[in-house]
N, C-alpha and C positions, 0 to 999 in steps of 0.2 A: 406365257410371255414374260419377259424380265424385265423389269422397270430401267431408265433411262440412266438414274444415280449407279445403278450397279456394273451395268456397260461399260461408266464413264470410270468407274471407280476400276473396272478389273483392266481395262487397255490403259489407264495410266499406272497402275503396278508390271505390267505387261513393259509400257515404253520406257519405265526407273530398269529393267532386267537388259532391254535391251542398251538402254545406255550403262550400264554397267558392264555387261558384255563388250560390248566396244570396246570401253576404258582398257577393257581386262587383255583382249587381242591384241590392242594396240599394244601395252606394255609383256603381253608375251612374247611379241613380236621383238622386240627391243631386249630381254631379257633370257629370254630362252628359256629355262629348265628353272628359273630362279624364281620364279609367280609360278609354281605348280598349282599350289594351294589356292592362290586365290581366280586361278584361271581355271579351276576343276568348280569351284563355289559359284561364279557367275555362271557355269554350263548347269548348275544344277536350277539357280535361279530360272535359267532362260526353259530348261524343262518344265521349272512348276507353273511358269505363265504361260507356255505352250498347254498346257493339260487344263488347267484355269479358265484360258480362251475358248477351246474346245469345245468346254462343258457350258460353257455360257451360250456360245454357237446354237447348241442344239434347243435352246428356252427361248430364242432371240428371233424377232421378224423378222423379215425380208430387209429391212435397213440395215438393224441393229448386224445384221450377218455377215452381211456387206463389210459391215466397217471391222469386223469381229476377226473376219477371214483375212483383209487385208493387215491386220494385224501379227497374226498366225503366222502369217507366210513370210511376212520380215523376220519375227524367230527362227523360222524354219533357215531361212538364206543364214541369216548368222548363226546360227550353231552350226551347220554345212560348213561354214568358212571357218569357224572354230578349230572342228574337225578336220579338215584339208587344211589349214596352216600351220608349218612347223610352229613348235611353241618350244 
């Protein structure tokens, strides 16, 4: 089992990727081809919080999984839309 500070500590590095990610889509969106860089660095962000979340999933209760997976699955929607939106 994983103690409560580390749950708390990895979905809030997990929720800084995804609003980074955002920031990043919104301004791809707007910019086109001109944020390569910085729109390829938050898809790699939003990967290592997806793998992060993952791993902590598999050490976590029944709550902690809960909240672990609904986490996950917000990554997973935006990098989807990363991916399917011209940039």
């Amino acid at each position: 089992m994983t103690d409560r500070y580390s749950i708390d500590q990895c979905i809030h590095q997990a929720e800084e990727a995804l609003k980074y990610g955002k920031q990043q889509l919104e301004e791809g969106m707007k910019q086109e081809h001109y944020n390569d860089l910085n729109y390829t660095d938050a898809q790699v962000h939003l990967e290592q919080a997806y793998l992060e979340v993952e791993k902590m999933e598999r050490h976590a209760n029944a709550e902690q999984k809960e909240r672990l997976y609904r986490t996950r699955l917000q990554i997973q929607q935006l990098q989807n839309q990363m991916i399917t939106t011209p940039h």
